[in-house]
N, C-alpha and C positions, 0 to 999 in steps of 0.2 A: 407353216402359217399358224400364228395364235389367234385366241379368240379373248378379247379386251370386252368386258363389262362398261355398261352406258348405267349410270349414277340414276337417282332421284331428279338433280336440276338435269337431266341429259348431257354430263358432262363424263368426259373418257380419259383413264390416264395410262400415256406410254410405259412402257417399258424401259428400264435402263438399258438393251439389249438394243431396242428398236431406235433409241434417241442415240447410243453411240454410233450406228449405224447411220443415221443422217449426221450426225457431227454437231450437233448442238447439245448446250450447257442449260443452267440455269438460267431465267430471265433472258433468254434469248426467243426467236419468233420461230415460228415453222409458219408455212402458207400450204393451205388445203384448199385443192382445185373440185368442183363435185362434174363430173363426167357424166355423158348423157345414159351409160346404161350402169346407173345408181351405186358406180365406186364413187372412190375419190382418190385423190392424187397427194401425196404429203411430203412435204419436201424443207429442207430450212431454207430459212431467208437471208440471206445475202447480200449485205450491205452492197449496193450499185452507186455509181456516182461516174464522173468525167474526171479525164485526167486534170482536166483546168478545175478543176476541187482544189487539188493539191498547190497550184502555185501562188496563192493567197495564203496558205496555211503558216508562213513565216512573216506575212506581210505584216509588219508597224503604220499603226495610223499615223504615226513623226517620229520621221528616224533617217536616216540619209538614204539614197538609190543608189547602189554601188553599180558597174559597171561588172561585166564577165571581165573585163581585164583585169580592172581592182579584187574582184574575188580572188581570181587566182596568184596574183602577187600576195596577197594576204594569207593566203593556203600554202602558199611555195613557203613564207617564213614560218608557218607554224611548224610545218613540217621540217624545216632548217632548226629548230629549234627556236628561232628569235619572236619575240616578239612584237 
């Protein structure tokens, strides 16, 4: 265990040791839990979301609605090399 200095404005800086150890970079979050007998809990933040996030992520506001057959005929030729 180490012991981290608390600043003038009460502010504390990690360790490269202890932030590679959660997995987080620069400009990223960590989330600190305070527990009832005066720890706390520090953990990174982890972008959460629903898979239905993801199926609007290609979506055009005007552009055509292919069908899963037309994808795939269209995938079969790219992959045939045709265009």
């Amino acid at each position: 265990m180490g012991t981290l200095t608390i600043t003038a404005k009460g502010q504390v800086t990690l360790r490269k040791d202890i932030l590679k150890h959660l997995g987080v970079h620069p400009g990223e979050k960590i989330l600190v839990d305070k527990l009832r007998d005066g720890r706390i809990e520090v953990r990174a933040a982890r972008p959460v979301g629903n898979i239905s996030d993801a199926f609007n992520l290609l979506k055009r506001a005007k552009g055509p609605c292919l069908s899963i057959e037309q994808i795939n005929r269209i995938a079969a030729r790219g992959w045939a090399g045709k265009s």
